[in-house]
TORTOR-956302 format. One record per residue (C-alpha): x, y, z; residue number from 1. Coordinates in nm, 3 decimals, always signed. Each point is the difference from the previous one (the first is absolute). Layout:
N
<<X Y Z> NUM>
...
//
This chain:
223
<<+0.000 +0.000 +0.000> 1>
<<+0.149 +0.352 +0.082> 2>
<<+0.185 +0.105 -0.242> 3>
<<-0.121 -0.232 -0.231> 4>
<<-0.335 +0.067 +0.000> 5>
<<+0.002 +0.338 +0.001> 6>
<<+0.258 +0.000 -0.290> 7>
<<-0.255 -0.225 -0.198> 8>
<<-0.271 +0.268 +0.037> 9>
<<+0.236 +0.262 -0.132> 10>
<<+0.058 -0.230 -0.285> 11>
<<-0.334 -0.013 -0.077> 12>
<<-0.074 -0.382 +0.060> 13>
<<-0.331 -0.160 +0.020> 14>
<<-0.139 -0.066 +0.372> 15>
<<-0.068 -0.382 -0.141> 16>
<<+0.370 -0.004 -0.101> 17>
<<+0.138 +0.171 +0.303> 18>
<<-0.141 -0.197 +0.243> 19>
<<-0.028 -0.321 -0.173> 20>
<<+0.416 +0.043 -0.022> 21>
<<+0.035 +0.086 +0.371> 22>
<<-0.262 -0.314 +0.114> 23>
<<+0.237 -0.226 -0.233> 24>
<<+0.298 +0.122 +0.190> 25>
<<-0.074 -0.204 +0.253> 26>
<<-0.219 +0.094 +0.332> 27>
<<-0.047 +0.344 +0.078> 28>
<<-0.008 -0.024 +0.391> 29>
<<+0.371 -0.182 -0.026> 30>
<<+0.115 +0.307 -0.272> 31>
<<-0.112 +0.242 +0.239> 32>
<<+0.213 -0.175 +0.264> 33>
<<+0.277 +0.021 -0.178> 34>
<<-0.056 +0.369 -0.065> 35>
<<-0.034 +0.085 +0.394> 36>
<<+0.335 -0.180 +0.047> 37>
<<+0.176 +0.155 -0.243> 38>
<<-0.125 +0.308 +0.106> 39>
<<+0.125 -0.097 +0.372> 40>
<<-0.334 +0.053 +0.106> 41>
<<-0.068 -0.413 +0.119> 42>
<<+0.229 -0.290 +0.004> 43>
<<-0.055 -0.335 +0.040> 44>
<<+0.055 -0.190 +0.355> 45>
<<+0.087 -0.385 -0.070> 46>
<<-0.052 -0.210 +0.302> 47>
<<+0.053 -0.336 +0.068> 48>
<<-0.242 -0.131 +0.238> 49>
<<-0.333 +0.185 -0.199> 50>
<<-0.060 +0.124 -0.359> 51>
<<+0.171 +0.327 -0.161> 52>
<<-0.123 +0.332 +0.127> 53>
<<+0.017 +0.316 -0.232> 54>
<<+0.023 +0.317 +0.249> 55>
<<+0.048 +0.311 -0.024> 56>
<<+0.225 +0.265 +0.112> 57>
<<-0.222 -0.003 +0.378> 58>
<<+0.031 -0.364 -0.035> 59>
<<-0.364 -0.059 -0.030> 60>
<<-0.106 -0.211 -0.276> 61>
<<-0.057 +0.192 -0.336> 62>
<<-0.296 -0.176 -0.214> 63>
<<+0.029 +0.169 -0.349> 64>
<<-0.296 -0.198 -0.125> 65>
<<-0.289 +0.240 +0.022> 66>
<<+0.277 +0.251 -0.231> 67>
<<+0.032 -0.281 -0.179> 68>
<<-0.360 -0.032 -0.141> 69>
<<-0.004 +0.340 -0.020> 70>
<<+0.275 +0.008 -0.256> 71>
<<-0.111 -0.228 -0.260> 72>
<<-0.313 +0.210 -0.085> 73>
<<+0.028 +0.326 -0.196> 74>
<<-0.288 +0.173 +0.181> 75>
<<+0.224 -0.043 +0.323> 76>
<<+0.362 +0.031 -0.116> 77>
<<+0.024 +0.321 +0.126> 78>
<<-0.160 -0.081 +0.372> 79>
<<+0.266 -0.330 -0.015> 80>
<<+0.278 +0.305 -0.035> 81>
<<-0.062 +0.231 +0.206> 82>
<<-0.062 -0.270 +0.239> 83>
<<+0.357 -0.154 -0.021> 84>
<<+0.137 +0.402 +0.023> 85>
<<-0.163 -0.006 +0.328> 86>
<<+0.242 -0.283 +0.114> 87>
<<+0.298 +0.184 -0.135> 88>
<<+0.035 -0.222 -0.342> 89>
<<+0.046 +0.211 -0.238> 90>
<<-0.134 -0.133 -0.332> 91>
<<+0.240 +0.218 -0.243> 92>
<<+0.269 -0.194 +0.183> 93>
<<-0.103 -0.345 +0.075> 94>
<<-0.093 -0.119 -0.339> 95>
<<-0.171 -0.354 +0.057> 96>
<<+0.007 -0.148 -0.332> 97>
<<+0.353 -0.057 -0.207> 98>
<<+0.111 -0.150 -0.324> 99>
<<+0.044 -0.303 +0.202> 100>
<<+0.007 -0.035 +0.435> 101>
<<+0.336 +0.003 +0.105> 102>
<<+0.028 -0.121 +0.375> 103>
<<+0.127 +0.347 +0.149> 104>
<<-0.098 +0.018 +0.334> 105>
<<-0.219 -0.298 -0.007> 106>
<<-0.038 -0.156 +0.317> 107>
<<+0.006 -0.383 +0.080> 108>
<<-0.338 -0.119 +0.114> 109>
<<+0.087 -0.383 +0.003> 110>
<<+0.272 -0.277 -0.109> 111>
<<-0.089 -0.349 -0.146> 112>
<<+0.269 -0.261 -0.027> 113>
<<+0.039 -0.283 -0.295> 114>
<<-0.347 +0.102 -0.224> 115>
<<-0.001 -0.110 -0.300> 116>
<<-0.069 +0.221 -0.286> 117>
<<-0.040 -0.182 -0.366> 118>
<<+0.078 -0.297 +0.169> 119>
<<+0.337 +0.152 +0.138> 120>
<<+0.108 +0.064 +0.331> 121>
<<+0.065 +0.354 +0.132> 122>
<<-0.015 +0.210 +0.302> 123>
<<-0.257 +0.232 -0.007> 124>
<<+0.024 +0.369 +0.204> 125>
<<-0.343 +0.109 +0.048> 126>
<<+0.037 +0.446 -0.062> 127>
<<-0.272 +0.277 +0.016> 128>
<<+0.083 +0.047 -0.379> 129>
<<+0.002 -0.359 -0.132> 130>
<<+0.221 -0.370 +0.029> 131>
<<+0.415 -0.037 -0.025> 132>
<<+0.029 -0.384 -0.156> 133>
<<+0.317 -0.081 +0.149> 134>
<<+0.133 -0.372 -0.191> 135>
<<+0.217 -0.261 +0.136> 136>
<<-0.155 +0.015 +0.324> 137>
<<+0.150 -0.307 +0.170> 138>
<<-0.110 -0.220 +0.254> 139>
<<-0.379 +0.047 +0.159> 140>
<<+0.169 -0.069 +0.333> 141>
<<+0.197 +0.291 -0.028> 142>
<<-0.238 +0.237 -0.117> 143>
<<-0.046 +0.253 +0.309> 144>
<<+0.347 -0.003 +0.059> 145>
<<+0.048 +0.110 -0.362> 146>
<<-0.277 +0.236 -0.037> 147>
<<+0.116 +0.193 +0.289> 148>
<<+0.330 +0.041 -0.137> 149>
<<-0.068 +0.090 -0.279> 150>
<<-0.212 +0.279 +0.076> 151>
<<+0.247 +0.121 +0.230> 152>
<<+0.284 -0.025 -0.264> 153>
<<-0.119 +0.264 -0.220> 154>
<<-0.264 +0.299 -0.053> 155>
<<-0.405 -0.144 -0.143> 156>
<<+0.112 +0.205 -0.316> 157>
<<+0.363 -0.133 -0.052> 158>
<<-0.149 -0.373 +0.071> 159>
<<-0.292 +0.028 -0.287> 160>
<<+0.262 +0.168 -0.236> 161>
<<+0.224 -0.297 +0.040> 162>
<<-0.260 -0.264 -0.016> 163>
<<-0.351 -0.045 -0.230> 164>
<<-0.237 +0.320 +0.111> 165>
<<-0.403 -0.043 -0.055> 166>
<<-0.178 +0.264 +0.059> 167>
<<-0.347 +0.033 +0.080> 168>
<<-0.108 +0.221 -0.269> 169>
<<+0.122 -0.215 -0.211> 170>
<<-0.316 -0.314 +0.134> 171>
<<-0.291 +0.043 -0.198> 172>
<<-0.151 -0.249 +0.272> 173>
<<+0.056 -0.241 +0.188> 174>
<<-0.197 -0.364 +0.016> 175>
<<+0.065 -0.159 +0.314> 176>
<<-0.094 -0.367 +0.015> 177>
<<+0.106 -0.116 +0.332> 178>
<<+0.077 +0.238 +0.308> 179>
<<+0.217 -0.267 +0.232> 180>
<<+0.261 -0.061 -0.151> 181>
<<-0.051 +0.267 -0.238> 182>
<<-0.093 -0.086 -0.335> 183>
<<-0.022 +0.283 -0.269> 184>
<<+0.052 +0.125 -0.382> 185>
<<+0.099 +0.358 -0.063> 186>
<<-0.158 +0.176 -0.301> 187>
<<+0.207 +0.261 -0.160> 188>
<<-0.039 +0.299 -0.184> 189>
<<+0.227 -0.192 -0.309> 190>
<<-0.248 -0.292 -0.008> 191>
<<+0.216 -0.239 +0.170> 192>
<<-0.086 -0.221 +0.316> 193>
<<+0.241 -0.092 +0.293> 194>
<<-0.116 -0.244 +0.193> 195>
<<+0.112 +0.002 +0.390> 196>
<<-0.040 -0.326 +0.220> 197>
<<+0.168 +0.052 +0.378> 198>
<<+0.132 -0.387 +0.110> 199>
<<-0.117 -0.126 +0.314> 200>
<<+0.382 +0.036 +0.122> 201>
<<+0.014 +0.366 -0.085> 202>
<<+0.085 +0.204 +0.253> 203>
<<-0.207 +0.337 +0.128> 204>
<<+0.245 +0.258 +0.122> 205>
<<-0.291 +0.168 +0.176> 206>
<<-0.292 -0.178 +0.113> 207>
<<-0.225 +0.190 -0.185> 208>
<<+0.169 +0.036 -0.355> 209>
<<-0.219 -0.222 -0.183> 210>
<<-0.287 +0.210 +0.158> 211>
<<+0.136 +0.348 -0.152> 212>
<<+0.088 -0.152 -0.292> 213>
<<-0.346 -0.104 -0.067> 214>
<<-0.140 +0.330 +0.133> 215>
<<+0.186 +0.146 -0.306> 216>
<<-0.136 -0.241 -0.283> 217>
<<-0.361 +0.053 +0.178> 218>
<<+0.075 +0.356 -0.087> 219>
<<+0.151 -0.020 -0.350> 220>
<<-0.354 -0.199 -0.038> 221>
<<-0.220 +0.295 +0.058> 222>
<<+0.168 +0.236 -0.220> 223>
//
Protein backbone atom coordinates (compact mmCIF):
# COMPACT_ATOMS: atom_id res chain seq x y z
CA UNK A 1 0.00 0.00 0.00
CA UNK A 2 1.49 3.52 0.82
CA UNK A 3 3.34 4.57 -1.60
CA UNK A 4 2.13 2.25 -3.91
CA UNK A 5 -1.22 2.92 -3.91
CA UNK A 6 -1.20 6.30 -3.90
CA UNK A 7 1.38 6.30 -6.80
CA UNK A 8 -1.17 4.05 -8.78
CA UNK A 9 -3.88 6.73 -8.41
CA UNK A 10 -1.52 9.35 -9.73
CA UNK A 11 -0.94 7.05 -12.58
CA UNK A 12 -4.28 6.92 -13.35
CA UNK A 13 -5.02 3.10 -12.75
CA UNK A 14 -8.33 1.50 -12.55
CA UNK A 15 -9.72 0.84 -8.83
CA UNK A 16 -10.40 -2.98 -10.24
CA UNK A 17 -6.70 -3.02 -11.25
CA UNK A 18 -5.32 -1.31 -8.22
CA UNK A 19 -6.73 -3.28 -5.79
CA UNK A 20 -7.01 -6.49 -7.52
CA UNK A 21 -2.85 -6.06 -7.74
CA UNK A 22 -2.50 -5.20 -4.03
CA UNK A 23 -5.12 -8.34 -2.89
CA UNK A 24 -2.75 -10.60 -5.22
CA UNK A 25 0.23 -9.38 -3.32
CA UNK A 26 -0.51 -11.42 -0.79
CA UNK A 27 -2.70 -10.48 2.53
CA UNK A 28 -3.17 -7.04 3.31
CA UNK A 29 -3.25 -7.28 7.22
CA UNK A 30 0.46 -9.10 6.96
CA UNK A 31 1.61 -6.03 4.24
CA UNK A 32 0.49 -3.61 6.63
CA UNK A 33 2.62 -5.36 9.27
CA UNK A 34 5.39 -5.15 7.49
CA UNK A 35 4.83 -1.46 6.84
CA UNK A 36 4.49 -0.61 10.78
CA UNK A 37 7.84 -2.41 11.25
CA UNK A 38 9.60 -0.86 8.82
CA UNK A 39 8.35 2.22 9.88
CA UNK A 40 9.60 1.25 13.60
CA UNK A 41 6.26 1.78 14.66
CA UNK A 42 5.58 -2.35 15.85
CA UNK A 43 7.87 -5.25 15.89
CA UNK A 44 7.32 -8.60 16.29
CA UNK A 45 7.87 -10.50 19.84
CA UNK A 46 8.74 -14.35 19.14
CA UNK A 47 8.22 -16.45 22.16
CA UNK A 48 8.75 -19.81 22.84
CA UNK A 49 6.33 -21.12 25.22
CA UNK A 50 3.00 -19.27 23.23
CA UNK A 51 2.40 -18.03 19.64
CA UNK A 52 4.11 -14.76 18.03
CA UNK A 53 2.88 -11.44 19.30
CA UNK A 54 3.05 -8.28 16.98
CA UNK A 55 3.28 -5.11 19.47
CA UNK A 56 3.76 -2.00 19.23
CA UNK A 57 6.01 0.65 20.35
CA UNK A 58 3.79 0.62 24.13
CA UNK A 59 4.10 -3.02 23.78
CA UNK A 60 0.46 -3.61 23.48
CA UNK A 61 -0.60 -5.72 20.72
CA UNK A 62 -1.17 -3.80 17.36
CA UNK A 63 -4.13 -5.56 15.22
CA UNK A 64 -3.84 -3.87 11.73
CA UNK A 65 -6.80 -5.85 10.48
CA UNK A 66 -9.69 -3.45 10.70
CA UNK A 67 -6.92 -0.94 8.39
CA UNK A 68 -6.60 -3.75 6.60
CA UNK A 69 -10.20 -4.07 5.19
CA UNK A 70 -10.24 -0.67 4.99
CA UNK A 71 -7.49 -0.59 2.43
CA UNK A 72 -8.60 -2.87 -0.17
CA UNK A 73 -11.73 -0.77 -1.02
CA UNK A 74 -11.45 2.49 -2.98
CA UNK A 75 -14.33 4.22 -1.17
CA UNK A 76 -12.09 3.79 2.06
CA UNK A 77 -8.47 4.10 0.90
CA UNK A 78 -8.23 7.31 2.16
CA UNK A 79 -9.83 6.50 5.88
CA UNK A 80 -7.17 3.20 5.73
CA UNK A 81 -4.39 6.25 5.38
CA UNK A 82 -5.01 8.56 7.44
CA UNK A 83 -5.63 5.86 9.83
CA UNK A 84 -2.06 4.32 9.62
CA UNK A 85 -0.69 8.34 9.85
CA UNK A 86 -2.32 8.28 13.13
CA UNK A 87 0.10 5.45 14.27
CA UNK A 88 3.08 7.29 12.92
CA UNK A 89 3.43 5.07 9.50
CA UNK A 90 3.89 7.18 7.12
CA UNK A 91 2.55 5.85 3.80
CA UNK A 92 4.95 8.03 1.37
CA UNK A 93 7.64 6.09 3.20
CA UNK A 94 6.61 2.64 3.95
CA UNK A 95 5.68 1.45 0.56
CA UNK A 96 3.97 -2.09 1.13
CA UNK A 97 4.04 -3.57 -2.19
CA UNK A 98 7.57 -4.14 -4.26
CA UNK A 99 8.68 -5.64 -7.50
CA UNK A 100 9.12 -8.67 -5.48
CA UNK A 101 9.19 -9.02 -1.13
CA UNK A 102 12.55 -8.99 -0.08
CA UNK A 103 12.83 -10.20 3.67
CA UNK A 104 14.10 -6.73 5.16
CA UNK A 105 13.12 -6.55 8.50
CA UNK A 106 10.93 -9.53 8.43
CA UNK A 107 10.55 -11.09 11.60
CA UNK A 108 10.61 -14.92 12.40
CA UNK A 109 7.23 -16.11 13.54
CA UNK A 110 8.10 -19.94 13.57
CA UNK A 111 10.82 -22.71 12.48
CA UNK A 112 9.93 -26.20 11.02
CA UNK A 113 12.62 -28.81 10.75
CA UNK A 114 13.01 -31.64 7.80
CA UNK A 115 9.54 -30.62 5.56
CA UNK A 116 9.53 -31.72 2.56
CA UNK A 117 8.84 -29.51 -0.30
CA UNK A 118 8.44 -31.33 -3.96
CA UNK A 119 9.22 -34.30 -2.27
CA UNK A 120 12.59 -32.78 -0.89
CA UNK A 121 13.67 -32.14 2.42
CA UNK A 122 14.32 -28.60 3.74
CA UNK A 123 14.17 -26.50 6.76
CA UNK A 124 11.60 -24.18 6.69
CA UNK A 125 11.84 -20.49 8.73
CA UNK A 126 8.41 -19.40 9.21
CA UNK A 127 8.78 -14.94 8.59
CA UNK A 128 6.06 -12.17 8.75
CA UNK A 129 6.89 -11.70 4.96
CA UNK A 130 6.91 -15.29 3.64
CA UNK A 131 9.12 -18.99 3.93
CA UNK A 132 13.27 -19.36 3.68
CA UNK A 133 13.56 -23.20 2.12
CA UNK A 134 16.73 -24.01 3.61
CA UNK A 135 18.06 -27.73 1.70
CA UNK A 136 20.23 -30.34 3.06
CA UNK A 137 18.68 -30.19 6.30
CA UNK A 138 20.18 -33.26 8.00
CA UNK A 139 19.08 -35.46 10.54
CA UNK A 140 15.29 -34.99 12.13
CA UNK A 141 16.98 -35.68 15.46
CA UNK A 142 18.95 -32.77 15.18
CA UNK A 143 16.57 -30.40 14.01
CA UNK A 144 16.11 -27.87 17.10
CA UNK A 145 19.58 -27.90 17.69
CA UNK A 146 20.06 -26.80 14.07
CA UNK A 147 17.29 -24.44 13.70
CA UNK A 148 18.45 -22.51 16.59
CA UNK A 149 21.75 -22.10 15.22
CA UNK A 150 21.07 -21.20 12.43
CA UNK A 151 18.95 -18.41 13.19
CA UNK A 152 21.42 -17.20 15.49
CA UNK A 153 24.26 -17.45 12.85
CA UNK A 154 23.07 -14.81 10.65
CA UNK A 155 20.43 -11.82 10.12
CA UNK A 156 16.38 -13.26 8.69
CA UNK A 157 17.50 -11.21 5.53
CA UNK A 158 21.13 -12.54 5.01
CA UNK A 159 19.64 -16.27 5.72
CA UNK A 160 16.72 -15.99 2.85
CA UNK A 161 19.34 -14.31 0.49
CA UNK A 162 21.58 -17.28 0.89
CA UNK A 163 18.98 -19.92 0.73
CA UNK A 164 15.47 -20.37 -1.57
CA UNK A 165 13.10 -17.17 -0.46
CA UNK A 166 9.07 -17.60 -1.01
CA UNK A 167 7.29 -14.96 -0.42
CA UNK A 168 3.82 -14.63 0.38
CA UNK A 169 2.74 -12.42 -2.31
CA UNK A 170 3.96 -14.57 -4.42
CA UNK A 171 0.80 -17.71 -3.08
CA UNK A 172 -2.11 -17.28 -5.06
CA UNK A 173 -3.62 -19.77 -2.34
CA UNK A 174 -3.06 -22.18 -0.46
CA UNK A 175 -5.03 -25.82 -0.30
CA UNK A 176 -4.38 -27.41 2.84
CA UNK A 177 -5.32 -31.08 2.99
CA UNK A 178 -4.26 -32.24 6.31
CA UNK A 179 -3.49 -29.86 9.39
CA UNK A 180 -1.32 -32.53 11.71
CA UNK A 181 1.29 -33.14 10.20
CA UNK A 182 0.78 -30.47 7.82
CA UNK A 183 -0.15 -31.33 4.47
CA UNK A 184 -0.37 -28.50 1.78
CA UNK A 185 0.15 -27.25 -2.04
CA UNK A 186 1.14 -23.67 -2.67
CA UNK A 187 -0.44 -21.91 -5.68
CA UNK A 188 1.63 -19.30 -7.28
CA UNK A 189 1.24 -16.31 -9.12
CA UNK A 190 3.51 -18.23 -12.21
CA UNK A 191 1.03 -21.15 -12.29
CA UNK A 192 3.19 -23.54 -10.59
CA UNK A 193 2.33 -25.75 -7.43
CA UNK A 194 4.74 -26.67 -4.50
CA UNK A 195 3.58 -29.11 -2.57
CA UNK A 196 4.70 -29.09 1.33
CA UNK A 197 4.30 -32.35 3.53
CA UNK A 198 5.98 -31.83 7.31
CA UNK A 199 7.30 -35.70 8.41
CA UNK A 200 6.13 -36.96 11.55
CA UNK A 201 9.95 -36.60 12.77
CA UNK A 202 10.09 -32.94 11.92
CA UNK A 203 10.94 -30.90 14.45
CA UNK A 204 8.87 -27.53 15.73
CA UNK A 205 11.32 -24.95 16.95
CA UNK A 206 8.41 -23.27 18.71
CA UNK A 207 5.49 -25.05 19.84
CA UNK A 208 3.24 -23.15 17.99
CA UNK A 209 4.93 -22.79 14.44
CA UNK A 210 2.74 -25.01 12.61
CA UNK A 211 -0.13 -22.91 14.19
CA UNK A 212 1.23 -19.43 12.67
CA UNK A 213 2.11 -20.95 9.75
CA UNK A 214 -1.35 -21.99 9.08
CA UNK A 215 -2.75 -18.69 10.41
CA UNK A 216 -0.89 -17.23 7.35
CA UNK A 217 -2.25 -19.64 4.52
CA UNK A 218 -5.86 -19.11 6.30
CA UNK A 219 -5.11 -15.55 5.43
CA UNK A 220 -3.60 -15.75 1.93
CA UNK A 221 -7.14 -17.74 1.55
CA UNK A 222 -9.34 -14.79 2.13
CA UNK A 223 -7.66 -12.43 -0.07
Amino acid sequence: MGAYVQSGWQAGLAPDDLFGAVRFAGPMELLLDNAAVRAGRARWQLSWTGPARFIGTDGEPLDLAEIAKLAVDPQTLDEALARLAELGIDPAVSTVVQSRATADNAGVIGAIGNVKIDDVEHDLLILDRGLILVGNPGKAGDGEKRLTALLESAPVADLAASHRFLPYEEMVSVNVTREIPLRAELMLHDGKMIAMKELYGSVLLEKRSRDNLLAVFERINEN
